[in-house]
C-alpha positions in Angstrom: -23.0 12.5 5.1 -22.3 16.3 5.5 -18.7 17.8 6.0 -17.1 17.1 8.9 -15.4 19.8 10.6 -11.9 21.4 9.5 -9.0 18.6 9.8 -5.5 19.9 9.6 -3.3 17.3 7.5 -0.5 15.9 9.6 1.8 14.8 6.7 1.6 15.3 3.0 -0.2 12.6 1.5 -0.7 11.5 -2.0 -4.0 12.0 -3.4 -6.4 11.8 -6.7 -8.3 15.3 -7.5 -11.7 14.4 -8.3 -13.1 14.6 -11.0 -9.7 14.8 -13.6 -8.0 11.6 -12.0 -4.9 13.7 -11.3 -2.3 12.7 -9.2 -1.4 15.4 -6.3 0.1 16.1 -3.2 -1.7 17.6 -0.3 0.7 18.9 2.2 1.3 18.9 5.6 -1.0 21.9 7.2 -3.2 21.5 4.7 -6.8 22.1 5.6 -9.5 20.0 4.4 -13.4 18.4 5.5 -14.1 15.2 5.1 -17.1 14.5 2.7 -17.7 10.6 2.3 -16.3 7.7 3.1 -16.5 4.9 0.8 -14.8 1.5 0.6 -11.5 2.2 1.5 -10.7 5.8 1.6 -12.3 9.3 2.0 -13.2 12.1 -0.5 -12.3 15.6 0.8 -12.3 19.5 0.2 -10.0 22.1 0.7 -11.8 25.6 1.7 -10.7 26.9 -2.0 -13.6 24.0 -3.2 -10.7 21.6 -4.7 -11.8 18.2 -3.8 -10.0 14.8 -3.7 -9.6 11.3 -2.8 -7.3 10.3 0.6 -6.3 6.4 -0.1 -6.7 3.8 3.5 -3.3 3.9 3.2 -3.4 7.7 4.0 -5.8 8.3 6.5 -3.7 8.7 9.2 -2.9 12.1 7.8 -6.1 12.8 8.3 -5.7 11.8 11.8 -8.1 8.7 11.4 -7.5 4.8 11.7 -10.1 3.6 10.2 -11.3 -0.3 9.8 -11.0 0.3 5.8 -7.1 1.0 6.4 -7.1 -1.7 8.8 -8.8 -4.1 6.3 -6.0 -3.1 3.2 -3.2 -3.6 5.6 -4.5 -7.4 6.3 -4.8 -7.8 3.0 -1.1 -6.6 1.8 -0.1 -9.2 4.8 -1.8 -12.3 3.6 -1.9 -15.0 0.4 -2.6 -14.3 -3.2 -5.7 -14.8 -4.6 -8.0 -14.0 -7.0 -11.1 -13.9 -4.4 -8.5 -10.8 -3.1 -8.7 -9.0 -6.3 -12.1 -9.1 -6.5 -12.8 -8.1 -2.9 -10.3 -5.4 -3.1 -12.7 -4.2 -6.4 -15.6 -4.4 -4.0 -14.0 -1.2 -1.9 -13.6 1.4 -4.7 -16.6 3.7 -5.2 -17.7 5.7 -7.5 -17.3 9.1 -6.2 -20.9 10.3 -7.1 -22.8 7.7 -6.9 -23.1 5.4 -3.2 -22.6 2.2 -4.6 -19.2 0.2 -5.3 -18.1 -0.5 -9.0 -18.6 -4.3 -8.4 -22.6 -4.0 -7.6 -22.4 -1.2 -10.2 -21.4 -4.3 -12.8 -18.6 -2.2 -14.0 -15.8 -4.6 -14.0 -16.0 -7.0 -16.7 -13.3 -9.5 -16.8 -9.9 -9.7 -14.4 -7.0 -11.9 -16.0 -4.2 -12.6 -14.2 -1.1 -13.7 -15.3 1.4 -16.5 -14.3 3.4 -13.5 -12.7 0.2 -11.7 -11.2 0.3 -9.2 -13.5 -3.6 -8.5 -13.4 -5.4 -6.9 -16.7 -8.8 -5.4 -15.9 -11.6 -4.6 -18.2 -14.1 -2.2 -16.9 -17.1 0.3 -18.2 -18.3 3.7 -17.1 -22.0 4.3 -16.5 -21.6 6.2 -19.5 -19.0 7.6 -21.5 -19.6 11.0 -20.3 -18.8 9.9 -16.8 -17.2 12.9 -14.9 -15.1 10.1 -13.2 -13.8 9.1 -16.0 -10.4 10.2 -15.6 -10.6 9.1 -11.9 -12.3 5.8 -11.9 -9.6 3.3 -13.8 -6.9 5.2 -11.4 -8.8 3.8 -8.0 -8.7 0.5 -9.2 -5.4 0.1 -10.6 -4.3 1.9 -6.8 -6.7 -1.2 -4.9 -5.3 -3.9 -7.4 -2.1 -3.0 -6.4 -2.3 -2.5 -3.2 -3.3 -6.2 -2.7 -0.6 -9.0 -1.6 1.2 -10.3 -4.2 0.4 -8.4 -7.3 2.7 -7.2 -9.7 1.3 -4.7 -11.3 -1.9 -3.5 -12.8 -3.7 -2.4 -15.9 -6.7 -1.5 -16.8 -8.4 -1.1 -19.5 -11.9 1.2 -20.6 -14.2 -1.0 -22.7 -17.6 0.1 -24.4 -18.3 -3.2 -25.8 -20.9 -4.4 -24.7 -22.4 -1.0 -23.3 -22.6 -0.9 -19.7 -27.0 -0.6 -19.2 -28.3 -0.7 -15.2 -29.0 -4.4 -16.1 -25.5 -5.1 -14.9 -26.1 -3.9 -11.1 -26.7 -6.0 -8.2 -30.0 -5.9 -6.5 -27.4 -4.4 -3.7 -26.6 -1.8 -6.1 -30.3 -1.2 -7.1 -31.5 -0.9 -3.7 -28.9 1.6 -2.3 -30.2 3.8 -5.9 -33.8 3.5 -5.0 -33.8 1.7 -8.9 -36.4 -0.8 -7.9 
């Protein structure tokens, strides 16, 4: 997908630079482009070549409304599960690479507790990853955003080492790893 054209920001929104995982504001007035949409939200530049990731739950400052943001409001609306969880895991993306963490095999194990408090171990494609920073902060944000759940924590494993063994034939095809 190329850049859209320039949208103005109606309202300052909360937002995750990309690639250090850090937590921003973009104001109001703010311009920015539109350069992907995955799972549930949007990664976007300014014209100074900052980019970051716009949350469902902030597209309309964007001036979208999306079926992603319609999705994660249905989901903060219905019962808990743990089918929830993992379909909530299904809509975060890495920002590089066109495939969702869950067909990437990245998330090991979800426990919940009795309080749904969820604990999440995951990998990285490699410990390198330039999402690093970023990657455990989108899935505590979709954890949390679901019905029902406390809170979230999650938690970077290396053990075993994440290999491409792990993806989904999904996964493989949209990589071309055939």
């Amino acid at each position: 997908m190329g850049a859209s054209e320039p949208i103005t920001v109606s309202r300052a929104c909360e937002v995750i630079e990309i690639p250090s995982g850090i937590r921003a504001t973009l104001p109001a007035g703010a311009v920015v482009r539109i350069l992907q949409h995955l799972g549930s939200g949007f990664t976007v530049a300014t014209d100074h070549g900052y980019m970051y990731r716009v949350d469902a739950k902030d597209t309309d400052a964007l001036g979208l409304s999306s079926a992603a943001t319609a999705q994660e409001l249905a989901v903060r609306e219905g019962a808990f599960s743990e089918q929830m969880v993992w379909d909530q895991l299904k809509t975060v993306y890495d920002p590089e690479i066109p495939a969702d963490i869950y067909e990437l095999g990245l998330i090991y194990k979800i426990d919940i507790a009795d309080d749904r408090s969820v604990k999440i171990d995951m990998s990285l494609t490699s410990p390198n990853c330039p999402s690093a920073q970023e990657l455990p902060i989108m899935v505590e944000n979709a954890v949390t955003s679901v019905a029902g759940v406390r809170d979230a924590k999650v938690e970077v494993v290396w053990d075993p080492p994440w290999d491409p063994s792990r993806m989904s034939d999904e996964a493989r095809l949209v990589l071309n790893m055939w």
